[in-house]
N, CA, C and O of each residue as an XYZ file, in Angstrom:
816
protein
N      14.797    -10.415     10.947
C      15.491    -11.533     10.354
C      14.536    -12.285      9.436
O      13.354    -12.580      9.612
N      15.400    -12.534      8.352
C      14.183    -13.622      7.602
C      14.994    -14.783      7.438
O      16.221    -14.707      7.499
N      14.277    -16.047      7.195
C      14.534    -16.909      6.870
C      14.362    -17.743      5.812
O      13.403    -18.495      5.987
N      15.153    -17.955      4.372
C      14.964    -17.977      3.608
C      14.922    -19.485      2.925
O      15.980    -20.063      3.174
N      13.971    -20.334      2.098
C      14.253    -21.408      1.825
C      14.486    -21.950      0.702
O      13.879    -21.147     -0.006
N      14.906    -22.706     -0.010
C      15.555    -22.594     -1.643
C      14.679    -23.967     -1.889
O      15.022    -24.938     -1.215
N      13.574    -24.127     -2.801
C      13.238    -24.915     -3.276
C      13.976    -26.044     -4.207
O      13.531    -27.153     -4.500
N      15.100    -25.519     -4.554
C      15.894    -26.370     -5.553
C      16.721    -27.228     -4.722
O      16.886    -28.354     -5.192
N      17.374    -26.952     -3.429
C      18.299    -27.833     -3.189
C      18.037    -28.078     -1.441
O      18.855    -28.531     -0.640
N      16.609    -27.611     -1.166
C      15.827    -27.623      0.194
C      16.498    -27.161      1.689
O      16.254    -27.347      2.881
N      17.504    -26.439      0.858
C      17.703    -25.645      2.256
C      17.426    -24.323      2.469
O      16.810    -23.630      1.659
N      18.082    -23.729      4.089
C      17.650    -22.742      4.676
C      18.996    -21.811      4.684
O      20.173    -22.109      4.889
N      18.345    -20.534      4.375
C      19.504    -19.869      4.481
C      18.854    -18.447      5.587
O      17.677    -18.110      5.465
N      19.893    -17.647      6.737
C      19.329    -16.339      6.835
C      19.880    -15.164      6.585
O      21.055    -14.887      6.348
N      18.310    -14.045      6.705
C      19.514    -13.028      5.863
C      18.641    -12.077      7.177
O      17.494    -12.171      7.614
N      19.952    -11.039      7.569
C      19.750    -10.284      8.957
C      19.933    -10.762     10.095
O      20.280    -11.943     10.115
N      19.764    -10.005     11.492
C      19.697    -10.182     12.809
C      18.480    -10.793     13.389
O      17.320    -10.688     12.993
N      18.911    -11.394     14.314
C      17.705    -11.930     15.543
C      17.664    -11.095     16.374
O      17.619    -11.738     17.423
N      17.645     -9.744     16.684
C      18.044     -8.771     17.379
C      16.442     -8.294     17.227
O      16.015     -7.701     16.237
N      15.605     -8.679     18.444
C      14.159     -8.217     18.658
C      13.791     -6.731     18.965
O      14.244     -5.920     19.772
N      12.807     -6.672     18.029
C      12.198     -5.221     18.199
C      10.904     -5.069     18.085
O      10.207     -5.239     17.084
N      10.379     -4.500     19.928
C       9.378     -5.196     20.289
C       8.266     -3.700     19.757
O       8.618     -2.619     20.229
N       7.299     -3.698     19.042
C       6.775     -2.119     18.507
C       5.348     -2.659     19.516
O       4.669     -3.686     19.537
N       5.343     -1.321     20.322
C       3.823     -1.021     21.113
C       2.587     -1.052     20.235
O       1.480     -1.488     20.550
N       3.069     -0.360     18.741
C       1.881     -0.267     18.406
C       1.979     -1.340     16.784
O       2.994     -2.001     16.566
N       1.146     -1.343     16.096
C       0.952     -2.001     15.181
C       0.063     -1.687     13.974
O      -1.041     -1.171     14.154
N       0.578     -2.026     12.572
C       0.520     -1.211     11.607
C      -0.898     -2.106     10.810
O      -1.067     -3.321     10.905
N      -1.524     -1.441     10.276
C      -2.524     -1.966      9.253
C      -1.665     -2.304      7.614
O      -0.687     -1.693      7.183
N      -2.241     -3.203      7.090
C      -1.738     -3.195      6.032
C      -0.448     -4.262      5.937
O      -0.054     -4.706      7.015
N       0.211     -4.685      4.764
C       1.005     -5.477      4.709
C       2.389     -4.449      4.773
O       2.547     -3.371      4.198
N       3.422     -5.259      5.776
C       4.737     -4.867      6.324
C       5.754     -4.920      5.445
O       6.544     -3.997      5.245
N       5.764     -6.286      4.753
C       6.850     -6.592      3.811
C       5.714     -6.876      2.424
O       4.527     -7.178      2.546
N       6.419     -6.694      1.205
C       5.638     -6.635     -0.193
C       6.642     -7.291     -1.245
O       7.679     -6.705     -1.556
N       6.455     -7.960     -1.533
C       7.391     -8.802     -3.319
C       6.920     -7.795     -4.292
O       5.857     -8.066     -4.850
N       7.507     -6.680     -4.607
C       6.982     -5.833     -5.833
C       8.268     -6.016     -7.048
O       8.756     -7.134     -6.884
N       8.837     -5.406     -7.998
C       9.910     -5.136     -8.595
C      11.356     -5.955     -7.827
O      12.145     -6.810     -8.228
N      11.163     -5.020     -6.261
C      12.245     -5.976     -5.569
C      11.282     -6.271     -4.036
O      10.074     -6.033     -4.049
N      11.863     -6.720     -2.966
C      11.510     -6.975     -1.683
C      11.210     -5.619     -0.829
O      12.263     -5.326     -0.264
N      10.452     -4.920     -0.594
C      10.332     -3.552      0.117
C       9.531     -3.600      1.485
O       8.420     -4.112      1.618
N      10.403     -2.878      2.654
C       9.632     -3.874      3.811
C       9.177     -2.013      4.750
O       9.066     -1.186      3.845
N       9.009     -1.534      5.741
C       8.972     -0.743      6.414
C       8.466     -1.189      8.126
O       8.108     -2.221      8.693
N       8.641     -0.031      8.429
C       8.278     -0.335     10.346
C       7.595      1.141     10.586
O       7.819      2.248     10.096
N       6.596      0.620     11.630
C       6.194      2.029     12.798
C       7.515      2.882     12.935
O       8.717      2.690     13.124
N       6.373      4.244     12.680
C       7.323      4.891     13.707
C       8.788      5.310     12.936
O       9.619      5.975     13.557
N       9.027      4.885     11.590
C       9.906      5.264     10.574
C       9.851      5.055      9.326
O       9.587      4.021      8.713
N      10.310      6.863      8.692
C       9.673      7.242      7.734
C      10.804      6.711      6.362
O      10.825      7.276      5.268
N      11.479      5.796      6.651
C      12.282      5.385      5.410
C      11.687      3.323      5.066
O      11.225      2.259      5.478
N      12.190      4.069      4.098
C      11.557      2.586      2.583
C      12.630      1.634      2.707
O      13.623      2.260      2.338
N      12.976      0.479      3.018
C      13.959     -0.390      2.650
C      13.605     -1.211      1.694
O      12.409     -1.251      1.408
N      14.473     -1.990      1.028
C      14.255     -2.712      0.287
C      15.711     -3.779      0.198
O      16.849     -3.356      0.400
N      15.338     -5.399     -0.188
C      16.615     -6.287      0.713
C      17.769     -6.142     -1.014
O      17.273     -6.052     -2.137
N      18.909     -6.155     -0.794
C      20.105     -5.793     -2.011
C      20.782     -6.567     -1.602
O      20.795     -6.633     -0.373
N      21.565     -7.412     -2.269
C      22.803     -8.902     -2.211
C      22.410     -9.453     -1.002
O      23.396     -9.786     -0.346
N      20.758     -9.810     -0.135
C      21.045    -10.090      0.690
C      20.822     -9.158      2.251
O      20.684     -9.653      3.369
N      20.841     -7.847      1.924
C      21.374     -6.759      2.657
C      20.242     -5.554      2.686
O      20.327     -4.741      1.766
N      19.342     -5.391      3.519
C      18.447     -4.289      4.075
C      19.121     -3.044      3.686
O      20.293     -2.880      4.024
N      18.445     -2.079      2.952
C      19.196     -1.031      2.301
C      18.050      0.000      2.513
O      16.982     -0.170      1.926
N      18.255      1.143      3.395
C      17.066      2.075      3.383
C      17.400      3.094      2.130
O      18.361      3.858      2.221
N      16.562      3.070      0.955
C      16.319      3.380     -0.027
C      16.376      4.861     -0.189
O      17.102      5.556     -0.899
N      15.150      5.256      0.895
C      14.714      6.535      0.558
C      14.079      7.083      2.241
O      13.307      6.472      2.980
N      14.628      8.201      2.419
C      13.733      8.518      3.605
C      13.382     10.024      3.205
O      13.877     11.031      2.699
N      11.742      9.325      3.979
C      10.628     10.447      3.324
C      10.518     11.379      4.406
O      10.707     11.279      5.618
N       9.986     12.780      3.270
C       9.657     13.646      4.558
C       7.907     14.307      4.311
O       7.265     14.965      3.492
N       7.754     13.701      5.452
C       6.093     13.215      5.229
C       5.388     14.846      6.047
O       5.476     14.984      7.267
N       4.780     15.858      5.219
C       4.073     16.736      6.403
C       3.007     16.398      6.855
O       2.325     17.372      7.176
N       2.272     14.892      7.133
C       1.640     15.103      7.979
C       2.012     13.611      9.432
O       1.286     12.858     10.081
N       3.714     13.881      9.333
C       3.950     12.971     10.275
C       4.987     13.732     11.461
O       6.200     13.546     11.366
N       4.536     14.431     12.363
C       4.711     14.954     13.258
C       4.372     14.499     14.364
O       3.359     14.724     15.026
N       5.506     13.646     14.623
C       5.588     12.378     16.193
C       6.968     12.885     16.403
O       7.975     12.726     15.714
N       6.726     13.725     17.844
C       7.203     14.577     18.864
C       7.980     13.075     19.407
O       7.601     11.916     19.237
N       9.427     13.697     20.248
C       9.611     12.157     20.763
C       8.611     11.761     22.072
O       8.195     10.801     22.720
N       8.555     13.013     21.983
C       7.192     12.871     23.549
C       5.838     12.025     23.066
O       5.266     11.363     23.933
N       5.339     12.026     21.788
C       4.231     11.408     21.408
C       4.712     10.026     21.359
O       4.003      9.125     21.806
N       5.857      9.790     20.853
C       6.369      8.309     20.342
C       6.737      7.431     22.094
O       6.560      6.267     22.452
N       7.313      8.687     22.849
C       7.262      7.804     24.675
C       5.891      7.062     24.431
O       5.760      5.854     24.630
N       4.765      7.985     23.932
C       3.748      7.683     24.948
C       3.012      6.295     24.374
O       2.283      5.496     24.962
N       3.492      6.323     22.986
C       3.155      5.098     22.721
C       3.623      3.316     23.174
O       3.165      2.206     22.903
N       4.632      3.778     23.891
C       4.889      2.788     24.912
C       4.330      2.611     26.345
O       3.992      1.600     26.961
N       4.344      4.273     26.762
C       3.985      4.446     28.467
C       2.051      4.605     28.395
O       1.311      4.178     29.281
N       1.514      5.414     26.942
C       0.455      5.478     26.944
C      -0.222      5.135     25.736
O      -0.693      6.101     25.136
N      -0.384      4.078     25.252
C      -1.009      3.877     23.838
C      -2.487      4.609     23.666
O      -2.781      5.254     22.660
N      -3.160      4.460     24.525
C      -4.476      5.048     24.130
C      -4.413      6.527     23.722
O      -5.083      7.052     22.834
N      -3.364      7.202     24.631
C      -3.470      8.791     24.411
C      -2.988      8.959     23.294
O      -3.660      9.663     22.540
N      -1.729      8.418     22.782
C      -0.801      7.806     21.398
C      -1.971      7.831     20.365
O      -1.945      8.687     19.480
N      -2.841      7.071     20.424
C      -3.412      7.116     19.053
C      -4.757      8.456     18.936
O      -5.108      9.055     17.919
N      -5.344      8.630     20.518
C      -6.017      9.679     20.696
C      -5.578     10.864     19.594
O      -6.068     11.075     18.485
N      -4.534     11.535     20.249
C      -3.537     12.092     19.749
C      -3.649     12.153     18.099
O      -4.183     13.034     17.426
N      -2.997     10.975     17.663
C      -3.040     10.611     16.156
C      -4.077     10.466     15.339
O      -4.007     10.659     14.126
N      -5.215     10.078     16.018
C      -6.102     10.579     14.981
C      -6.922     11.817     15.344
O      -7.864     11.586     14.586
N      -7.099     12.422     15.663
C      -7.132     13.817     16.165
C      -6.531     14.600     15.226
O      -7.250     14.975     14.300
N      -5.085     15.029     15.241
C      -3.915     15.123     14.144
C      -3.609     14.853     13.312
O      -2.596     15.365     12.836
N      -4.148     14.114     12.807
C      -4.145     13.224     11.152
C      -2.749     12.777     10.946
O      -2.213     12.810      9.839
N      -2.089     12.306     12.166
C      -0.983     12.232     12.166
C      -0.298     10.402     11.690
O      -0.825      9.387     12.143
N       0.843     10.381     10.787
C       0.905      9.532     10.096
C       2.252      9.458     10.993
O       3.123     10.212     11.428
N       1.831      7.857     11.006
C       2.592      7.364     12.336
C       3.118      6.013     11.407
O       3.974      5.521     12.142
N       3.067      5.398     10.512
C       3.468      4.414      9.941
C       3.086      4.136      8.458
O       2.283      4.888      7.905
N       3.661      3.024      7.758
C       3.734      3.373      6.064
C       3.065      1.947      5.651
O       3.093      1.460      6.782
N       2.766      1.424      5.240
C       2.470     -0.282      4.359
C       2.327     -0.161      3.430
O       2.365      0.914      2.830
N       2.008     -1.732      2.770
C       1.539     -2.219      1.757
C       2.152     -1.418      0.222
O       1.511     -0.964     -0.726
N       3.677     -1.483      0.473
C       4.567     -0.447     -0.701
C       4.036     -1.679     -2.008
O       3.910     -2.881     -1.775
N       3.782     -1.016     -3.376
C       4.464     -1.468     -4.849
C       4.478     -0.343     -5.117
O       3.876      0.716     -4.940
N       5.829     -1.058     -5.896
C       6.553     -0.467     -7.114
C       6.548     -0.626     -8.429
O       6.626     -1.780     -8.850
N       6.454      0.520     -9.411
C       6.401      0.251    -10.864
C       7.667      1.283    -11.319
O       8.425      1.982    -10.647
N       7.580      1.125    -12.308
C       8.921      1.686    -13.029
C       9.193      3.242    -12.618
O      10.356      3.642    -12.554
N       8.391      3.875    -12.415
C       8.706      5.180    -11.732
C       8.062      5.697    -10.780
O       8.188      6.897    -10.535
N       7.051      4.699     -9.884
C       6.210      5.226     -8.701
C       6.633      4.143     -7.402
O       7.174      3.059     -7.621
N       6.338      4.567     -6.229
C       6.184      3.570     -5.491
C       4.895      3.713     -4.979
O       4.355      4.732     -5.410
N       4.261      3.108     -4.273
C       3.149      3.560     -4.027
C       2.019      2.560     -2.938
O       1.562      1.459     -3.246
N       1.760      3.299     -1.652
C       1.840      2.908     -0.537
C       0.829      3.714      0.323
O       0.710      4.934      0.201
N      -0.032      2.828      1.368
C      -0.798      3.721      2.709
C      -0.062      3.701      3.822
O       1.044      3.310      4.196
N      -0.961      4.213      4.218
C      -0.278      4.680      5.971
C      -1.501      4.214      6.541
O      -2.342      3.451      6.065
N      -1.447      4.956      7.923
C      -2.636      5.022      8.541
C      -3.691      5.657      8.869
O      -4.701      5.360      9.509
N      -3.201      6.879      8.170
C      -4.318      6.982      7.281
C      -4.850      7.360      6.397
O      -4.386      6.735      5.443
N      -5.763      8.195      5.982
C      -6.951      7.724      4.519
C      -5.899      8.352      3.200
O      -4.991      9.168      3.353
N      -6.271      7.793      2.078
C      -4.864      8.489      1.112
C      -4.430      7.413      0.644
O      -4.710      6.364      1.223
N      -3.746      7.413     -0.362
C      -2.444      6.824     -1.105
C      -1.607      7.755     -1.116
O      -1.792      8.969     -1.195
N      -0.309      6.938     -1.002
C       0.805      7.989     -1.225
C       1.223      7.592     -2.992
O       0.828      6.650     -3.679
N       2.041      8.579     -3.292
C       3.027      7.856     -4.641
C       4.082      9.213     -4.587
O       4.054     10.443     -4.546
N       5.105      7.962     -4.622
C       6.271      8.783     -4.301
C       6.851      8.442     -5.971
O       6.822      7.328     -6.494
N       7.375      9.731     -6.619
C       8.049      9.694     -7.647
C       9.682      9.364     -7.810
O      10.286     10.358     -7.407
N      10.272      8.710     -8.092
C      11.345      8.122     -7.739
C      12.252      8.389     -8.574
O      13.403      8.107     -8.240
N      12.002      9.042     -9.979
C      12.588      9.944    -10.487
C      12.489     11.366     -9.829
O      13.387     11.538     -9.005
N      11.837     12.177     -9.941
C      11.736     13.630     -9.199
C      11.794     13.637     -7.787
O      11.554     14.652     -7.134
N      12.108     12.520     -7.272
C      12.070     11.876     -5.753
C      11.008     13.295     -4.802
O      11.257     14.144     -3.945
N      10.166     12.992     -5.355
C       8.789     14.223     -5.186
C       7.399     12.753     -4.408
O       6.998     11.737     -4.978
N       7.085     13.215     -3.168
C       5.977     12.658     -2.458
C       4.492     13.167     -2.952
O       4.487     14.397     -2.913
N       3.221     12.639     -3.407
C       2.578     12.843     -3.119
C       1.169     11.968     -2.615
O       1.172     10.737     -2.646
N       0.173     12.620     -2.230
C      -0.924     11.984     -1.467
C      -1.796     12.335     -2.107
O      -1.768     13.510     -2.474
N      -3.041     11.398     -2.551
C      -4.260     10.896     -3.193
C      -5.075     10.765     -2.515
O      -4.795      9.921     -1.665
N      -6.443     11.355     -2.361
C      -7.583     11.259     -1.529
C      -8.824      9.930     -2.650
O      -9.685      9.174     -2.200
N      -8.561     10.057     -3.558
C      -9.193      9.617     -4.274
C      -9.008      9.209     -5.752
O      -9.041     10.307     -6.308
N      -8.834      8.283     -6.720
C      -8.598      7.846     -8.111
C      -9.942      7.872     -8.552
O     -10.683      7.371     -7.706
N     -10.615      8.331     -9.710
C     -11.332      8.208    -10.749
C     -12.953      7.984    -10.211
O     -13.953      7.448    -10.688
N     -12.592      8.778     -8.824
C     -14.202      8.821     -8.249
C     -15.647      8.773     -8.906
O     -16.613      8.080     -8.589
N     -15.490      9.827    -10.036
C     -16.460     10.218    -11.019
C     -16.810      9.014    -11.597
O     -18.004      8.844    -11.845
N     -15.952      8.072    -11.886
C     -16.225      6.834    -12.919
C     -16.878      5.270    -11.615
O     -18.013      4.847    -11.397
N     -15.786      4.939    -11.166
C     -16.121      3.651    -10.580
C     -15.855      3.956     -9.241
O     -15.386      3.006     -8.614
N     -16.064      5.329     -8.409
C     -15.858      5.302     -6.845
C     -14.831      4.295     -6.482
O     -14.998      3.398     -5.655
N     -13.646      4.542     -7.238
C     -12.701      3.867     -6.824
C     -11.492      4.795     -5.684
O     -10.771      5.722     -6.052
N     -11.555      4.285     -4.446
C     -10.719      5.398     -3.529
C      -9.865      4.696     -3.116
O     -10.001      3.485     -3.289
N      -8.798      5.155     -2.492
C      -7.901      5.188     -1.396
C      -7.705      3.348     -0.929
O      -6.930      2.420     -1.160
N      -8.752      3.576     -0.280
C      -9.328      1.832      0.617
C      -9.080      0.720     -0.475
O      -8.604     -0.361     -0.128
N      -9.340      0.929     -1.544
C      -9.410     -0.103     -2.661
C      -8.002     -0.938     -3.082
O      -7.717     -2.044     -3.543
N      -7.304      0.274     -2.639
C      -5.849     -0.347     -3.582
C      -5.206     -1.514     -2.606
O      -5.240     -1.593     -1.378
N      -4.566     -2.452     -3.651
C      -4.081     -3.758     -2.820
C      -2.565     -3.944     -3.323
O      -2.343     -4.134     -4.518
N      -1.754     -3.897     -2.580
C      -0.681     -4.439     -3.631
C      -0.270     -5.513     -4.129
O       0.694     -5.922     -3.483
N      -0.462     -5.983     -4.732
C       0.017     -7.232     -5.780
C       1.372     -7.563     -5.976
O       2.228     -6.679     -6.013
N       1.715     -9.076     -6.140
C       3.087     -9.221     -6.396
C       3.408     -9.158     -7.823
O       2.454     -9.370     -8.572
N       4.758     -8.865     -8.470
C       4.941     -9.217     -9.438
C       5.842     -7.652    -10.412
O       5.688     -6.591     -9.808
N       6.366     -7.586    -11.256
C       7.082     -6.554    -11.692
C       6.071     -6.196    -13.230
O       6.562     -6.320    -14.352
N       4.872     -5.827    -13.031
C       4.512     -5.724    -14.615
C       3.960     -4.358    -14.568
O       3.020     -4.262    -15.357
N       4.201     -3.281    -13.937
C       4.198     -1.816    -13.971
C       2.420     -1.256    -13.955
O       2.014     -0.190    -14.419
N       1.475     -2.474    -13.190
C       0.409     -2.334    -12.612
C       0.077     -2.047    -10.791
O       0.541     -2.569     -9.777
N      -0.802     -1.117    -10.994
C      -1.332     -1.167     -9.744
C      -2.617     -1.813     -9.525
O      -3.341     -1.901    -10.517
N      -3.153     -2.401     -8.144
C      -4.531     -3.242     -8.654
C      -5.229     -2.737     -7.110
O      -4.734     -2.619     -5.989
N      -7.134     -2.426     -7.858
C      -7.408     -1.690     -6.664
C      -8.391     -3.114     -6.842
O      -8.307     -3.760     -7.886
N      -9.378     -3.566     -5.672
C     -10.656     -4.498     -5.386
C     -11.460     -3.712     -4.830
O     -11.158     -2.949     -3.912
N     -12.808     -3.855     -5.451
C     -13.845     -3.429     -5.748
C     -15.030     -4.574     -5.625
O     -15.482     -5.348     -6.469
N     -15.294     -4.405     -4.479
C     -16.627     -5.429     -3.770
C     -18.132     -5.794     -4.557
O     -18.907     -4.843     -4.657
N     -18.413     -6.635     -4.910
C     -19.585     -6.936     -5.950
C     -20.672     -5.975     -5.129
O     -21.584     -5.670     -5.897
N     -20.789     -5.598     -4.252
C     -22.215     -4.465     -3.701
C     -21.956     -3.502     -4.276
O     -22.939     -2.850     -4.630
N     -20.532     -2.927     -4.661
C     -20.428     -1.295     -4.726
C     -21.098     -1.399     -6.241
O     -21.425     -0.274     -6.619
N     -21.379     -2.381     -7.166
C     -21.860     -2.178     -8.515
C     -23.401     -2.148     -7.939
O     -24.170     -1.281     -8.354
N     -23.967     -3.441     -6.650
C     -25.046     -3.311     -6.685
C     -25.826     -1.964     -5.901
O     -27.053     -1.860     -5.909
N     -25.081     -1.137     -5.348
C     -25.327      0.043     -4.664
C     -25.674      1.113     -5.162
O     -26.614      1.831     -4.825
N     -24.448      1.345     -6.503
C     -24.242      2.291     -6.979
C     -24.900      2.124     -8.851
O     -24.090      2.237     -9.771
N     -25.541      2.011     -8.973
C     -25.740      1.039    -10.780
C     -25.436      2.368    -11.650
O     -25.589      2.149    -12.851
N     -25.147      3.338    -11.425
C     -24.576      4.731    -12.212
C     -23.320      4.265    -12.558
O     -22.958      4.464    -13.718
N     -22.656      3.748    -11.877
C     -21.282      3.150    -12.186
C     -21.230      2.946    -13.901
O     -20.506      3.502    -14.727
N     -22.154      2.058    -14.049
C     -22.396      1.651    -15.514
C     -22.367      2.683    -16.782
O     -22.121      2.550    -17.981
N     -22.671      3.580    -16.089
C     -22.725      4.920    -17.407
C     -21.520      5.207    -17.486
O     -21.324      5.545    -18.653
N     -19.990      5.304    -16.535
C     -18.745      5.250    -16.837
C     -18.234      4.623    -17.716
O     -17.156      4.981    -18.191
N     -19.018      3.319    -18.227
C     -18.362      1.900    -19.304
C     -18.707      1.881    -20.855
O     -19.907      2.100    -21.019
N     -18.249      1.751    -21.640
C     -18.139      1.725    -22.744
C     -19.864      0.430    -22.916
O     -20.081     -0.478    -22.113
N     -20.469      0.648    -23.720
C     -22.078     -0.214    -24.091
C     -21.020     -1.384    -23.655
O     -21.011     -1.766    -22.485
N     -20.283     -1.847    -24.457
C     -19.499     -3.393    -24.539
C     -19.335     -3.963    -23.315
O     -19.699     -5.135    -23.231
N     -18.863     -3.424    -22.298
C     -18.520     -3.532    -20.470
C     -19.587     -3.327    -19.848
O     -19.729     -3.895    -18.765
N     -20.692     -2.411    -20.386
C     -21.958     -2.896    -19.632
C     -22.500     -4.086    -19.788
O     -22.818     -4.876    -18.899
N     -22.634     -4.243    -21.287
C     -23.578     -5.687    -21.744
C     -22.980     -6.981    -20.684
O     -23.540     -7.758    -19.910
N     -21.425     -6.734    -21.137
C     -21.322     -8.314    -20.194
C     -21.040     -8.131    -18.774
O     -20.782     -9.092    -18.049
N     -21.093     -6.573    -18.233
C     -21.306     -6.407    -16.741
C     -22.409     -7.246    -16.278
O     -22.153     -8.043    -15.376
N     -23.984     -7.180    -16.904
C     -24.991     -7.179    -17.089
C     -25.238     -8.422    -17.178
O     -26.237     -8.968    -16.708
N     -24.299     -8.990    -17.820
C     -24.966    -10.375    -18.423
C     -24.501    -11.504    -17.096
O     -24.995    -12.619    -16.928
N     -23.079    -10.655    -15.972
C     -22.255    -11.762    -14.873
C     -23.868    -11.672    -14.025
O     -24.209    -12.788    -13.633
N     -24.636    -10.826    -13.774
C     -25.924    -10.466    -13.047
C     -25.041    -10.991    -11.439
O     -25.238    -11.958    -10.704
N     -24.192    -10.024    -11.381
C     -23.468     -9.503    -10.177
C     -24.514     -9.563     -8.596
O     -25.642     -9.074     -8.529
N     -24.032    -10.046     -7.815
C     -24.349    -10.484     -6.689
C     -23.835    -10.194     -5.174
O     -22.645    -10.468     -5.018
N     -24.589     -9.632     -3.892
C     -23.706     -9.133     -3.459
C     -23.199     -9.790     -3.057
O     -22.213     -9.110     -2.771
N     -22.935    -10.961     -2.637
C     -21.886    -11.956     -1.945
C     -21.021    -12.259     -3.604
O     -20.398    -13.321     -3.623
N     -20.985    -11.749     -4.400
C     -19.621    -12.331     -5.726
C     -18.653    -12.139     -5.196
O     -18.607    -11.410     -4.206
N     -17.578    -12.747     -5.708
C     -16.275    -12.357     -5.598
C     -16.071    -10.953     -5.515
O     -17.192    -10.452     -5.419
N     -14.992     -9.862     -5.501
C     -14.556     -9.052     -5.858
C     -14.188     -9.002     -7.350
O     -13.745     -9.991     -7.934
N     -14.422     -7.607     -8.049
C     -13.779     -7.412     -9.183
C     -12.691     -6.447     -9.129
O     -12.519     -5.532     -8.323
N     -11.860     -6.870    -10.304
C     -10.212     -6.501    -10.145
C      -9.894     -5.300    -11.088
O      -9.771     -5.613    -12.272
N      -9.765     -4.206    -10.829
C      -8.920     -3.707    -11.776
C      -7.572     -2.885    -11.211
O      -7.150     -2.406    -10.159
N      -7.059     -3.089    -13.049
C      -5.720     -2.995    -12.921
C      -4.943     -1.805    -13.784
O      -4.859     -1.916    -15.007
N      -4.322     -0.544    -13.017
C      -4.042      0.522    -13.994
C      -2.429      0.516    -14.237
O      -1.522      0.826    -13.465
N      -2.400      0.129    -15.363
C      -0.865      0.091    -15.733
C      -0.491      0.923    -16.388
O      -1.045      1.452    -17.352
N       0.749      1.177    -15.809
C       1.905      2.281    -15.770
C       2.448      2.758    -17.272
O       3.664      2.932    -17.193
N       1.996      3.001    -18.492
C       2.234      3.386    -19.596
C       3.775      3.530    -19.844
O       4.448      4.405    -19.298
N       4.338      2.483    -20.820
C       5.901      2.944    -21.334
C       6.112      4.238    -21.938
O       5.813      4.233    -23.132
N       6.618      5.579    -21.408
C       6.770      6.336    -22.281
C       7.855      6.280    -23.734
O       8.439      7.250    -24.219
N       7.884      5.403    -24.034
C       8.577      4.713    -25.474
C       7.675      4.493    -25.958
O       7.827      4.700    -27.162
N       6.458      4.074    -25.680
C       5.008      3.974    -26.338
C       4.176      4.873    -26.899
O       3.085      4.513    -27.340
C-alpha cells in the first residue's frame, strides 16, 4: 500500500491494499524507483510492476536462467534462512531484482547478484553485464545507481580513491579531462564523481 500526499491541496490519498506481506528474506538495493514511470518489485518474483491510473500493473515477467528457486528452496527460506542463502550463493542463484530505471528502450536493474541486467523492451530480450567500459574508468556492475527522472540516462558513482588507486584511469581522457581532473587534486575522502551515459535518440 502506498500512501500518497498532494502538495497542492494537502491531502492524503491511498493507492492499494493493507494486506501484509511478511518476506523472510530481504533485498539489497532500492525496492521501489521514480524512473520514466513508478517501477517497484519483491523477493522471490521475477515480474516488473509499475503503478498505471493508480493501479499496480505487472509489466513484464522475466525469465531469468540463473533464477532457479525450487519451491523447496523458497520453504526454506522461511523454515531455514541460513541454508536459503547457503544454497544461493553457492548457485549463483538470483533470488530477487532492485534498483529498476528506465530509458526509452532499456530497463535496467541488479539483483543479488554481481551483474546488471538490461532488459530490451522493444525485442523484450534479457540481458546481463559483468562489466561497462572496464578498459577506460573500471567502471562495473557495483557502480550503477538509479537516478530519478525521465532523461534517457543511466548514472554509475565512482569513489574519489578509485582515481587515487588507479591514476591509468587518466590515459582513458581526452588531455582536456585530465588537465582539470588534475587541477580538482582529487582526494580520497572527495565526494564521489558522477557519470552519466545517455541513451542516444536514434532520430539523431
Amino acid at each position: 500500500m502506498l500512501k500518497i500526499y498532494n502538495l497542492k491541496n494537502k491531502t492524503w490519498r491511498t493507492v492499494g491494499d493493507d494486506i501484509k506481506i511478511d518476506f523472510p528474506i530481504r533485498s539489497r538495493g532500492l525496492q521501489m524507483v521514480n524512473s520514466k514511470r513508478v517501477w517497484f518489485n519483491a523477493p522471490l518474483d521475477y515480474k516488473l510492476y509499475c503503478f498505471e491510473d493508480d493501479t499496480p500493473a505487472a509489466h513484464y515477467q522475466l525469465d531469468i536462467s540463473m533464477a532457479k528457486l525450487s519451491d523447496d528452496l523458497i520453504k526454506k527460506s522461511i523454515s531455514d534462512p541460513q541454508t536459503f542463502f547457503n544454497e544461493v550463493s553457492m548457485g549463483k542463484i538470483v533470488y530477487s531484482l532492485n534498483s529498476l530505471r528506465e530509458t526509452e528502450n532499456f530497463l535496467i536493474f541488479h539483483s543479488n547478484q554481481t551483474g546488471l541486467f538490461l532488459f530490451d523492451k522493444k525485442e523484450n530480450k534479457l540481458y546481463v553485464d559483468e562489466f561497462l567500459m572496464d578498459d577506460i574508468f573500471y567502471i562495473n556492475s557495483g557502480d550503477y545507481y538509479p537516478h530519478e527522472g525521465d532523461d534517457n540516462s543511466v548514472m554509475f558513482l565512482l569513489t574519489a580513491d578509485r582515481w587515487i588507486n588507479h591514476p591509468e584511469l587518466m590515459s582513458g581522457l581526452p588531455t582536456e579531462w585530465r588537465n582539470k581532473a588534475n587541477a580538482l587534486n582529487i582526494k580520497e575522502d572527495d565526494n564521489p564523481i558522477l557519470f552519466f551515459f545517455k541513451e542516444k535518440n536514434k532520430l539523431e
